[in-house]
DOTOR-292677 format. One record per residue (C-alpha): x, y, z. Coordinates in steps of 0.2 Angstrom, whole numbers, padded with zeros to 4 digits, always signed. Layout:
BEGIN
XYZ;...
! end
This chain:
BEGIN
-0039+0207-0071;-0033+0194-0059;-0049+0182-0052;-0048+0179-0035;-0046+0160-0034;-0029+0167-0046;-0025+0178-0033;-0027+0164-0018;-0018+0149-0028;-0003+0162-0031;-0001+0166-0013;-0002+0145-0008;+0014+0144-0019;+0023+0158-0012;+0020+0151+0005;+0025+0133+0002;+0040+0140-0007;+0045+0146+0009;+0048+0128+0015;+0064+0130+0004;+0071+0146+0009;+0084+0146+0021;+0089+0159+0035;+0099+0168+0025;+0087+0168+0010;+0073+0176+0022;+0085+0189+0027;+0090+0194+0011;+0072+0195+0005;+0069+0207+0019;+0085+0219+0015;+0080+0217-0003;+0062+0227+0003;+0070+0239+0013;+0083+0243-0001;+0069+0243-0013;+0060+0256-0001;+0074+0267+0002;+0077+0268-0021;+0058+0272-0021;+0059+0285-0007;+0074+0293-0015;+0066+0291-0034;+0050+0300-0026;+0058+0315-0020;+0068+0317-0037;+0050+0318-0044;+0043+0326-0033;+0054+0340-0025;+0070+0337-0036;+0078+0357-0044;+0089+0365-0040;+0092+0387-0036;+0103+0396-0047;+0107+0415-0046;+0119+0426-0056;+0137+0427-0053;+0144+0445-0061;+0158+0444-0070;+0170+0458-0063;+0170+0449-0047;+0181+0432-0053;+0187+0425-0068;+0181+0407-0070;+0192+0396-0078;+0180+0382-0076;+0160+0387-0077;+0159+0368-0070;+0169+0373-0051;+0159+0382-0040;+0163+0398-0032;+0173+0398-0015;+0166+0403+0000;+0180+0419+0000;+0171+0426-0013;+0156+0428-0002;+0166+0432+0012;+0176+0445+0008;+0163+0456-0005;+0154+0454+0014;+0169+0461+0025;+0173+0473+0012;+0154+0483+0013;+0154+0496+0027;+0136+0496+0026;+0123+0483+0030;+0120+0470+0017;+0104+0475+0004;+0107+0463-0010;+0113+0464-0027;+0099+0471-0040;+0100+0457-0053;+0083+0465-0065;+0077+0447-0068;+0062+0443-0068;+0054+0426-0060;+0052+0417-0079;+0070+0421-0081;+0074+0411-0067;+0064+0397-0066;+0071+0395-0087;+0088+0397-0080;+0086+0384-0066;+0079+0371-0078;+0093+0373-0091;+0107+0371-0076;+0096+0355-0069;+0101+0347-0083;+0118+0355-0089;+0126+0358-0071;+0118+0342-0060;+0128+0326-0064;+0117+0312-0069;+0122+0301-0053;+0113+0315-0045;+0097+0314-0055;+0095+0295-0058;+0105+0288-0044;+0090+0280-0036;+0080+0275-0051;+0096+0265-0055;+0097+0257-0038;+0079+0252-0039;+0082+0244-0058;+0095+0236-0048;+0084+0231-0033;+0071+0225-0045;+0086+0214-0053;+0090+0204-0037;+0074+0205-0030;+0071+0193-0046;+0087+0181-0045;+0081+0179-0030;+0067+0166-0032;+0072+0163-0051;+0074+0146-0049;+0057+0143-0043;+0050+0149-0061;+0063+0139-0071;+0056+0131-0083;+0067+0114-0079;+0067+0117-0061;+0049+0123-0056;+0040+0106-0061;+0051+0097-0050;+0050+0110-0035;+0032+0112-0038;+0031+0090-0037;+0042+0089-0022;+0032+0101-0013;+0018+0092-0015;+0023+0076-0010;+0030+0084+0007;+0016+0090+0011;+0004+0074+0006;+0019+0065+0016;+0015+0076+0031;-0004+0076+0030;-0005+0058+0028;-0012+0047+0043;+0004+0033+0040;+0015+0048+0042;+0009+0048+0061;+0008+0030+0063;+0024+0028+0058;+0034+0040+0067;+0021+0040+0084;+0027+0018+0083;+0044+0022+0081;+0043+0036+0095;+0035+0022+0105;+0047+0010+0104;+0062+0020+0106;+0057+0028+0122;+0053+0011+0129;+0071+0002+0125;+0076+0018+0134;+0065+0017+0149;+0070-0001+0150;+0088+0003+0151;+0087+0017+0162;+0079+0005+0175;+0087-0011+0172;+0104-0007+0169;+0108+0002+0189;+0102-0013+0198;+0108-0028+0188;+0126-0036+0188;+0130-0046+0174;+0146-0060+0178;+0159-0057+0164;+0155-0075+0157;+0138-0068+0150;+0145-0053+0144;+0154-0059+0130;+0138-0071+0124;+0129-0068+0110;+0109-0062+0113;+0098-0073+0104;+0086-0059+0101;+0099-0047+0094;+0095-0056+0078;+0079-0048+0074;+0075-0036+0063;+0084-0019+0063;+0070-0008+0060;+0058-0003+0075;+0047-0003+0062;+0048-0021+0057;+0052-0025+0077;+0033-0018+0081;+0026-0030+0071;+0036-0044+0075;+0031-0042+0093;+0012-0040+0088;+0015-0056+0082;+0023-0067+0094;+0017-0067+0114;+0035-0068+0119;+0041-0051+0126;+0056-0044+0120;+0071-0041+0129;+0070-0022+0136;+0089-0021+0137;+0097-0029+0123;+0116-0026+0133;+0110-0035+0149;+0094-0043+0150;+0095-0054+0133;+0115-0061+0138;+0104-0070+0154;+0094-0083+0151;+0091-0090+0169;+0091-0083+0187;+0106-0090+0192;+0116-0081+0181;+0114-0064+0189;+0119-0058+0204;+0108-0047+0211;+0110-0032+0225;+0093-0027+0227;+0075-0032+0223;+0073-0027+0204;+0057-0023+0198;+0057-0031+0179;+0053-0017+0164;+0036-0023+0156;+0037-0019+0136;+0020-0019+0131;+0021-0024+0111;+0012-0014+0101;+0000-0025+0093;-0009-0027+0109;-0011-0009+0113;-0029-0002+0105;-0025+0011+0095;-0029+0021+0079;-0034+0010+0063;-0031+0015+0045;-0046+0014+0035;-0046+0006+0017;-0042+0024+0007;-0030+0028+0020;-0022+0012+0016;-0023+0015-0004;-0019+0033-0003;-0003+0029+0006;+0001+0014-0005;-0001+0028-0019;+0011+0036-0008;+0025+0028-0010;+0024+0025-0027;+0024+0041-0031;+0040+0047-0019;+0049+0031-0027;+0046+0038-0047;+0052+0056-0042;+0067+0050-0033;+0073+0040-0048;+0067+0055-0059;+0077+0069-0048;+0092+0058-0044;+0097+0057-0063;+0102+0074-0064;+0106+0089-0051;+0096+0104-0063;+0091+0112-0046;+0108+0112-0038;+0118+0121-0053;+0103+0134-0056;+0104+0138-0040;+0121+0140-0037;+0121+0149-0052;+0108+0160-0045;+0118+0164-0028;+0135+0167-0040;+0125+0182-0049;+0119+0190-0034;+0136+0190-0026;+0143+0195-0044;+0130+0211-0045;+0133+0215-0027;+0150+0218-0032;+0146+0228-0047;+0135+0240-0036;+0145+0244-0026;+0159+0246-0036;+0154+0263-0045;+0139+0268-0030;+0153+0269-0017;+0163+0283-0026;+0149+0291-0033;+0143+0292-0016;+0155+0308-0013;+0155+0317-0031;+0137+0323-0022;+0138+0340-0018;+0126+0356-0012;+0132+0370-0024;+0136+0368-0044;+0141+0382-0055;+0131+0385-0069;+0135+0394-0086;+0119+0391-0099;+0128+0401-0114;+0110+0415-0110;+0119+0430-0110;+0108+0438-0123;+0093+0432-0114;+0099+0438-0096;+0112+0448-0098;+0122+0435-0085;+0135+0420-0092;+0138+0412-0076;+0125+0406-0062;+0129+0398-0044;+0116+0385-0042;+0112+0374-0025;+0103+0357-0027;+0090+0357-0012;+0088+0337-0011;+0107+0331-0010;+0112+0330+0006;+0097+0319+0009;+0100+0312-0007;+0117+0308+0001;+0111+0299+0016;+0099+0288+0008;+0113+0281-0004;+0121+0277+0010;+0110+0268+0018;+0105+0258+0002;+0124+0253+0002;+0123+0249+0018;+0110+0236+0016;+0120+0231-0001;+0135+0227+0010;+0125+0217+0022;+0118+0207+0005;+0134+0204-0001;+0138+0197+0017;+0124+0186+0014;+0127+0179-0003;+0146+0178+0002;+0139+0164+0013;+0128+0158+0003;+0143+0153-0009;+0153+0147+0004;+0139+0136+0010;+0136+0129-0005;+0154+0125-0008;+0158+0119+0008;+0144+0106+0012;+0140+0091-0003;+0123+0096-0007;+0122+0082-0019;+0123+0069-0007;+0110+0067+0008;+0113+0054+0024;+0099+0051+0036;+0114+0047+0048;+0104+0057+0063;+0089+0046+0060;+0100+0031+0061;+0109+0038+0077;+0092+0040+0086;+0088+0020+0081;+0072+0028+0068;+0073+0022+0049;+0087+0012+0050;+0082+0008+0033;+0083+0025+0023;+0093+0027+0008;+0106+0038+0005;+0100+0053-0006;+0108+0059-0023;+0108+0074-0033;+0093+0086-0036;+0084+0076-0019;+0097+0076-0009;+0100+0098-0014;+0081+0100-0010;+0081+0090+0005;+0095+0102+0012;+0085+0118+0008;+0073+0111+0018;+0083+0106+0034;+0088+0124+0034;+0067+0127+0037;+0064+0113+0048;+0072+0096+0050;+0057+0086+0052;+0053+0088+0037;+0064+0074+0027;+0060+0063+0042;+0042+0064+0039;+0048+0061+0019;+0060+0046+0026;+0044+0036+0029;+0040+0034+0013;+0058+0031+0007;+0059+0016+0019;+0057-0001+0012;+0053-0007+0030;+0039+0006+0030;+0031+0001+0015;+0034-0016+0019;+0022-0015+0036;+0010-0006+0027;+0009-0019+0014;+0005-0030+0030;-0006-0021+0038;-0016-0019+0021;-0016-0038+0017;-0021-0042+0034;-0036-0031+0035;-0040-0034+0016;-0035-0052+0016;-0039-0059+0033;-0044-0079+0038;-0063-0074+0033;-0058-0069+0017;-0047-0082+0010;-0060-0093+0017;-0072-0087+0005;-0063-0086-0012;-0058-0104-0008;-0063-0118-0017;-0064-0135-0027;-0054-0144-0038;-0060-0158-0051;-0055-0169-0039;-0063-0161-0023;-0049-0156-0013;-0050-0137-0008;-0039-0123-0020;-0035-0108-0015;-0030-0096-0030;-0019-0077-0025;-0017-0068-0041;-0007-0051-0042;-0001-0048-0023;+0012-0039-0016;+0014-0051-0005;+0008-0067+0004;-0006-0061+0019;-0002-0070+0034;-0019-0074+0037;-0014-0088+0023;-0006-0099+0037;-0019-0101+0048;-0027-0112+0032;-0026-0130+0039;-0038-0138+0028;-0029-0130+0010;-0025-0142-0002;-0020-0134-0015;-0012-0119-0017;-0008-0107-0032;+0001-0091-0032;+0001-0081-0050;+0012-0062-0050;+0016-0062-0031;+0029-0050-0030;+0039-0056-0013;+0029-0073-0010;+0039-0078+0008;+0036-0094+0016;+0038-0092+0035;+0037-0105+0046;+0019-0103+0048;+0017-0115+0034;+0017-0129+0047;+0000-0123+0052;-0006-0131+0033;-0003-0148+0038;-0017-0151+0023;-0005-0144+0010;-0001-0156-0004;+0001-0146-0022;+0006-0128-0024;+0009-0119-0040;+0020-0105-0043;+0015-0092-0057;+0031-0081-0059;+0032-0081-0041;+0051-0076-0032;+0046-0086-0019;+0058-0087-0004;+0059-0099+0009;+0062-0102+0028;+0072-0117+0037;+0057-0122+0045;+0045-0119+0030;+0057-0129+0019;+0056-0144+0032;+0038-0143+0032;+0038-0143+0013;+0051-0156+0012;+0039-0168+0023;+0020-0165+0016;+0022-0157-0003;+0018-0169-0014;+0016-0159-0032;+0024-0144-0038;+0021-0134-0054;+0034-0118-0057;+0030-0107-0071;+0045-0096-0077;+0055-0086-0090;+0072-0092-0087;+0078-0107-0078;+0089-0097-0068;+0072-0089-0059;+0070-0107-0053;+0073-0106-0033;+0088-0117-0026;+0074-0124-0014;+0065-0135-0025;+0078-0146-0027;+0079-0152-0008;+0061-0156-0009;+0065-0175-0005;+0046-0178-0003;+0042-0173-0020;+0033-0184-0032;+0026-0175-0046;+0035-0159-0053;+0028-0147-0068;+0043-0134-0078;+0036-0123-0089;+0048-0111-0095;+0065-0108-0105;+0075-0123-0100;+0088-0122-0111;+0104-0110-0116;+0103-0097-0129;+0115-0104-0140;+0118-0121-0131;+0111-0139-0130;+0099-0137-0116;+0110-0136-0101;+0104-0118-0095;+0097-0127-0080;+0104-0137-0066;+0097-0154-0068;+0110-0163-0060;+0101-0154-0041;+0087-0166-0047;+0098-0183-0039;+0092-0176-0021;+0072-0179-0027;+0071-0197-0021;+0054-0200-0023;+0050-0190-0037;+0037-0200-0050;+0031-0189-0063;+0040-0175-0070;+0033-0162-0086;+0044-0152-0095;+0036-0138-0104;+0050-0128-0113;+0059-0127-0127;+0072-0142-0126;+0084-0148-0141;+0090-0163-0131;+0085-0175-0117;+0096-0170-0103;+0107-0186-0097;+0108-0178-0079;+0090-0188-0078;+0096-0204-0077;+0099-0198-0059;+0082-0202-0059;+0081-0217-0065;+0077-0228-0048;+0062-0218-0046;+0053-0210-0063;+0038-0216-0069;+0031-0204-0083;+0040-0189-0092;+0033-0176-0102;+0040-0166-0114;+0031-0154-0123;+0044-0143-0133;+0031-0130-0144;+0038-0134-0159;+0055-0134-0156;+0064-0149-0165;+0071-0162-0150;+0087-0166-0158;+0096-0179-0147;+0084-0193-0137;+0101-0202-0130;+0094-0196-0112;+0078-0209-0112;+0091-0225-0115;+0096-0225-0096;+0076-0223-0090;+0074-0240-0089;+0059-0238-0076;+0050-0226-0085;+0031-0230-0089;+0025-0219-0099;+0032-0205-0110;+0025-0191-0119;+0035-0182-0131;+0023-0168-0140;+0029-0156-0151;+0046-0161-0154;+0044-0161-0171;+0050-0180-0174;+0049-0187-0190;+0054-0205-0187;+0049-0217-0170;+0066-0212-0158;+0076-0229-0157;+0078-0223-0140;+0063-0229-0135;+0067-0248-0138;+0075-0250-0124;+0061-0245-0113;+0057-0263-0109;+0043-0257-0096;+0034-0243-0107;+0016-0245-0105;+0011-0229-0114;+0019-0218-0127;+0011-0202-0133;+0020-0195-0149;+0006-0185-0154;+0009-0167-0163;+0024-0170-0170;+0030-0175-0189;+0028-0193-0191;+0027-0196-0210;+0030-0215-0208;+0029-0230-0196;+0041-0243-0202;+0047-0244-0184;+0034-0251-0177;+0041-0268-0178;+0055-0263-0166;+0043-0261-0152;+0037-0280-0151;+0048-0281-0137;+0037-0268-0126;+0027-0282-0122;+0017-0272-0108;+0017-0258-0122;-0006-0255-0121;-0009-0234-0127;-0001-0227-0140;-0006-0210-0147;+0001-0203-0164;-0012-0189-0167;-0010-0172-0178;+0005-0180-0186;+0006-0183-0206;+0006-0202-0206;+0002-0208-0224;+0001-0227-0219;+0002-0239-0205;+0010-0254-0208;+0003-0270-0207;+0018-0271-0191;+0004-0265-0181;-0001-0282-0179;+0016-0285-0166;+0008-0274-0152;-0002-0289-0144;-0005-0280-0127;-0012-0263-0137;-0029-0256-0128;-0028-0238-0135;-0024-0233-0153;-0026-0214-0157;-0021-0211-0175;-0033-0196-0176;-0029-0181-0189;-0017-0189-0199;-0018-0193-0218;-0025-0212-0219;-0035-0218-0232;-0035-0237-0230;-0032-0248-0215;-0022-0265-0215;-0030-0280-0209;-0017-0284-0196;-0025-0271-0185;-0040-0280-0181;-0027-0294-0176;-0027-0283-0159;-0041-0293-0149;-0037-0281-0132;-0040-0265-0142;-0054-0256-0132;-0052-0237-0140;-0050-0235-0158;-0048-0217-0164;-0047-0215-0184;-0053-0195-0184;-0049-0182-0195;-0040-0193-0209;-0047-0198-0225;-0054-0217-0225;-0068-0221-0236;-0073-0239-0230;-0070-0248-0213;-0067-0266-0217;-0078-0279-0210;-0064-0287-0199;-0067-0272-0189;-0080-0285-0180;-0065-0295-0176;-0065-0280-0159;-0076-0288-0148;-0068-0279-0136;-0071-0261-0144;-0079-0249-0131;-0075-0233-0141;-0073-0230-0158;-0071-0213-0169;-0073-0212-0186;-0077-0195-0187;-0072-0182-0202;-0070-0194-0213;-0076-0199-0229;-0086-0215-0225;-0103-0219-0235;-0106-0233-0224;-0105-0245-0210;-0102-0262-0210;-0116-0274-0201;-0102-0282-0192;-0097-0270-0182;-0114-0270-0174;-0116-0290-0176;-0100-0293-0165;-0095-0277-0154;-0108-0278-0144;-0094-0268-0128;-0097-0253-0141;-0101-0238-0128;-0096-0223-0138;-0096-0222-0158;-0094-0205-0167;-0096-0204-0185;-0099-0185-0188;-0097-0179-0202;-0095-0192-0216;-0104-0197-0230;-0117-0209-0222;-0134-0211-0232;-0139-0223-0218;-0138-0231-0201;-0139-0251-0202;-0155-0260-0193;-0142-0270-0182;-0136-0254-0172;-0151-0258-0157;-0141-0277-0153;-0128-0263-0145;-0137-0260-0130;-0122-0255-0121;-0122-0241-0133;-0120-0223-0121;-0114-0212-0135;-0120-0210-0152;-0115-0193-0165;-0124-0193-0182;-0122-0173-0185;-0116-0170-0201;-0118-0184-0212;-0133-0186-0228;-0145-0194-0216;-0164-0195-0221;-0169-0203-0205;-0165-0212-0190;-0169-0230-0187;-0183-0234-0174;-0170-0249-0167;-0163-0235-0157;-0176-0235-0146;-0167-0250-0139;-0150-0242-0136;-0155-0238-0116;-0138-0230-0115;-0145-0215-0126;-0157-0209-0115;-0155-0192-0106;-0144-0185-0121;-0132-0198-0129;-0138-0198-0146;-0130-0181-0155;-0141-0176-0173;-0149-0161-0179;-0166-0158-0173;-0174-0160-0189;-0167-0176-0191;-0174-0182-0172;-0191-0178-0177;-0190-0193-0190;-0192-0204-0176;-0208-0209-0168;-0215-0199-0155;-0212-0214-0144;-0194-0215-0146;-0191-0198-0143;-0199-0198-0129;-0190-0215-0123;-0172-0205-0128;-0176-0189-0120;-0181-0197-0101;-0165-0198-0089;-0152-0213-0092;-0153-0227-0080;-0139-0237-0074;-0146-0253-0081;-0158-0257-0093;-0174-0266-0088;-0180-0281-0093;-0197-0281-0095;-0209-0265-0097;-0217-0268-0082;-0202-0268-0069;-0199-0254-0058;-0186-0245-0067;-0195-0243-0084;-0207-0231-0086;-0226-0236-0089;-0232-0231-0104;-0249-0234-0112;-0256-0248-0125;-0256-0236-0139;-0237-0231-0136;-0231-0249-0137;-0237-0249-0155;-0221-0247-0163;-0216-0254-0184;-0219-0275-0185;-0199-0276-0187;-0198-0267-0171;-0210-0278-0161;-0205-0295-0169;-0187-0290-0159;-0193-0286-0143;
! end
């Protein structure tokens, strides 16, 4: 039992099947019903009325040499001439069971079988076609791809961009041939400006680009491209006859219908989908050899029919002679039988072979069709000869075979399917989308702020830039992560704001007049890649440049780091700062190009051993240098020619030793170094050289003592000895008056010295997490500039009372465990918890201090003998 939604889907697919039936197809289905009528009609009348008569023959009158020939007419004739009397009949004594036992004996002894089954055969062989004929629509390899294009023609012809397209492209055509239909009779062009170039012949070849082009822009486009655009001035023209100019309305300005958001998304699904089944049906041509298969068996069967139905056709006769070997049931040998049925029999036969014949016509043509015309390729030539989808590739294979079936149904069908195989198409719907979805209000919105304030626009995981994004004048800051054709146009001029762009695997292309803009205002650049060779030819004629971030591979497979063109970077003038993050084994020498102008260099190299330093020898002017994860194991000699270094970061590398660091007394202006997360055992007592030293950052290293000539450093101001394994901080340490930071933290200190609090008195920030510490001294409140204060982890009991008297630790600078701040007074903590002020006050009754009561003031006798 079939349901009837079975019964409704199945006659959907036969109907859209027909889209891929050609004209010759559609008549050979209608000779295959009519030959399949006339096999039933002929096998119905064999079942119905099919016998034949037979009567017996005496055997006096002839000897039969053959019982299989029939009796001639003579025989009849002349027993008829030779009777005097009238004719009465021949007394036979059988009765009717005799003959009807006789007559079913010579049915099947007498009749030939092409006489009995003649038509049950044609229909077995009408049945056969009738099923070659759309076999290669249940093909198991063929079916599913059918079935898929089908589907996609008819989405392509349902959906709303379908219309839009073609309606624009209609538009536009028959106004370009409006315009020369009125421009060309009546203007005369001198032969001077016939040979000039048109300065709008430029544009862009698709009408479906040109309509949004002219949308865009409130110049009106040339009507007549031959004439009108070779004519700049009046004087140029000589003119017969008033001429009354062709207006060309662009597009953009005419209201019309609007695509709504699923629209928009349905179509984008669109032509994602037609892009995967062309590369899926263009691999192989399945289709096109199953049916030509398909046509070569019908062809091949025709000629087999009619090979033995054609002489079979005249071995049908009327009379048969019998002889059934029933003598001793009948008393009779021979019978004369006549089959009813065969001349009509007969004539049907030949019709059917008529109607083969016209099938085999058919299929002949078929062949020859398919031979003839390469069905494996497909041109949309006659789209490009109408000025339509310019645009639209060339078809191979299984496509290009389907799309010619369905040529042969209607044309308009593969240019409905062209929209969507157009790259200009897409590209003005991708437009249209990111104008509606990402206009001016929009951008406004998402915008927003830095840490240094300045306005940051971030566009993640386009398609492609909206143009709404140039109309941004106030943008500072601009990033661009996954944009899959980021184009600069001109526009760009309008962000006369811009200053710093990033590019996040971004093939970002670039106009003249963008690049001028960008040469002129762009101050900071950061490109984010996988090979250098994805670095565009553009950034190196920024001139304007003055900070420029690489991350990426920046070096060869298998060479020294020249897979990128750092000799382009002579032409960045004004560059400043420049951070390479990448995997490096030397320092490029092409950056002494940049000598004149380089302050600071990064390189951070993720573990990848910098082998050859050479490079930094001719960076005489650089400033500051940072070399992390380079995996260095001594201080580069390279950098002691670096006369004007005033900061050097080395941190994450290998350091195991400092020996070197007497070679750097001669970077007198020398005042930060960083050596963190290396495995420093010592520092030498060579520290003591680096007078002008302000920052020291020996953090996470493998220190357990520290030399005296480090408190030599009278300008030191930040001091940071985390994460290594001191166990007591001399007392010089007061020698630091200067100290304003100071980080002693994950260590393994059991106490302070008082000197530290006797004499840095600048101390803003001390950290001393997570050491032994049993206690804090009594002389930590004489540090009233005090901000910072971290206690956690350490074997405090309590906190000393003094710290009431650090004013910078109000409003969360002192860092413990709750339980811990609960062992000062309730008056302290009260003091700690208020917001910080800018200065401290002076007396408890000024303005800025907050009034408390008599009782509160009442604080431990050491406490009030200091205040």
């Amino acid at each position: 039992m079939f349901t009837l939604s079975e019964l409704w889907s199945g006659g959907e697919r036969q109907g859209s099947y027909k889209l891929l039936k050609p004209w010759w197809e559609v008549f050979m289905d209608y000779l295959l019903v009519l030959m399949l009528m006339v096999s039933i009609l002929a096998g119905t009348l064999l079942l119905s009325r099919d016998g034949v008569v037979c009567v017996p023959i005496h055997s006096f009158s002839i000897n039969y040499t053959s019982p299989m020939d029939p009796m001639p007419d003579s025989v009849f004739t002349g027993a008829k001439q030779s009777s005097e009397s009238p004719a009465k009949g021949r007394r036979t004594n059988l009765d009717f069971q005799q003959y009807i036992y006789i007559s079913q004996v010579c049915y099947h002894e007498a009749l030939p079988w092409y006489s009995r089954f003649l038509p049950y055969v044609t229909l077995l062989h009408t049945l056969i076609l009738m099923a070659s004929g759309c076999f290669w629509f249940h093909f198991p390899l063929t079916s599913a791809r059918i079935e898929h294009f089908l589907s996609l023609l008819a989405k392509c012809c349902e959906s709303p961009w379908t219309t839009r397209a073609l309606s624009h492209t209609a538009k536009l055509d028959t106004r370009f041939s409006e315009a020369e239909q009125v421009v060309r009779p009546k203007v005369q062009v001198t032969s001077s400006y016939k040979t000039r170039k048109s300065s709008q012949d430029s544009g862009t070849d698709s009408p479906l680009l040109a309509g949004t082009d002219s949308a865009s822009t409130t110049t009106q486009p040339s009507p007549c491209p031959s004439t009108l655009s070779h004519c700049s001035t009046q004087s140029a023209l000589s003119v017969k006859e008033p001429v009354l100019p062709a207006q060309v309305v662009p597009d953009g300005s005419r209201p019309g219908a609007t695509l709504d958001r699923s629209d928009r998304e349905q179509a984008r699904a669109l032509f994602e989908r037609v892009r995967r089944f062309r590369a899926h049906c263009e691999s192989s041509d399945v289709i096109y050899k199953v049916y030509t298969a398909q046509a070569v068996f019908k062809v091949m069967k025709f000629i087999l029919i009619v090979s033995y139905t054609t002489p079979l056709l005249g071995s049908i006769s009327f009379s048969h002679v019998c002889q059934p070997r029933s003598h001793a049931l009948t008393g009779y040998s021979i019978f004369q039988c006549s089959h009813s049925l065969s001349s009509v029999l007969r004539k049907l036969m030949q019709a059917y072979v008529l109607l083969l014949f016209l099938f085999g016509l058919l299929g002949v043509y078929a062949l020859f069709w398919i031979f003839h015309k390469s069905l494996r390729q497909y041109s949309f030539q006659s789209l490009r000869e109408k000025g339509s989808m310019l645009d639209a590739p060339d078809l191979h294979n299984d496509l290009a075979f389907l799309l010619h079936m369905a040529d042969q149904y209607d044309p308009l069908l593969a240019q409905r399917l062209s929209v969507f195989l157009s790259p200009v198409s897409e590209t003005r719907l991708l437009e249209e989308s990111l104008e509606r979805r990402w206009g001016a209000e929009r951008l406004r919105s998402v915008t927003t702020c830095d840490q240094q304030g300045r306005s940051l626009l971030q566009l993640v995981a386009l398609p492609r830039l909206p143009p709404a994004l140039f109309t941004l004048s106030q943008l500072e800051v601009l990033k661009l992560e996954l944009i899959g054709d980021a184009k600069l146009t001109a526009q760009i001029s309008n962000m006369t704001a811009l200053r710093e762009m990033h590019l996040y695997h971004c093939s970002a292309s670039v106009e003249p007049g963008a690049l001028q803009h960008l040469q002129e205002h762009l101050e900071t650049l950061h490109l984010t890649f996988t090979q250098a060779t994805e670095i565009p030819v553009w950034v190196y004629s920024l001139r304007g440049l003055q900070e420029l971030h690489l991350t990426g591979r920046l070096s060869s497979e298998g060479g020294m780091g020249r897979g990128w063109a750092l000799g382009s970077l002579r032409q960045l003038r004004h560059l400043r700062i420049l951070v390479l993050r990448g995997t490096l084994q030397k320092v490029p020498g092409e950056l002494s190009e940049l000598a004149g102008s380089l302050l600071k260099l990064e390189i951070h190299n993720e573990g990848t051993r910098l082998l050859v330093l050479t490079g930094l020898r001719r960076l005489t002017g650089l400033a500051e240098v940072q070399l992390q994860g380079c995996q260095l194991e001594r201080l580069p000699s390279a950098l002691l020619t670096l006369t004007g270094l005033r900061s050097l970061d080395l941190q994450h590398n290998s350091l195991r030793t400092l020996e070197e660091l007497l070679g750097l007394q001669h970077l007198r202006r020398l005042s930060s170094l960083r050596l963190a997360c290396n495995h420093v055992l010592a520092l030498p007592a060579s520290v003591g050289v680096l007078r002008s030293l302000e920052l020291l950052d020996l953090a996470h290293n493998q220190l357990q003592n520290l030399p005296s000539a480090l408190f030599t450093l009278r300008r030191l101001r930040r001091l940071l000895l985390a994460g290594n394994l001191l166990e007591e901080l001399p007392a010089e340490v007061g020698a630091l008056m200067l100290l304003s930071e100071l980080d002693l933290s994950a260590n393994r200190l059991e106490c302070l010295p008082k000197e530290l609090f006797g004499s840095c008195v600048e101390l803003r920030c001390l950290n001393v997490a997570n050491n032994s510490l049993g206690t804090l001294p009594a002389g930590l409140g004489s540090l009233t500039q005090l901000s910072r204060l971290d206690v956690r982890g350490n074997s405090l009991e309590e906190l000393p009372v003094e710290l009431g008297c650090c004013f910078g630790l109000r409003g969360g600078g002192l860092l413990a465990e709750n339980w811990l701040m609960h062992t000062l007074p309730r008056q302290v903590r009260d003091i700690l918890q208020q917001p910080s002020s800018s200065e401290p006050p002076s007396r408890p009754n000024s303005d800025c201090f907050p009034n408390f009561s008599t009782a509160q003031w009442s604080f431990h006798s050491a406490l009030e003998s200091r205040i």
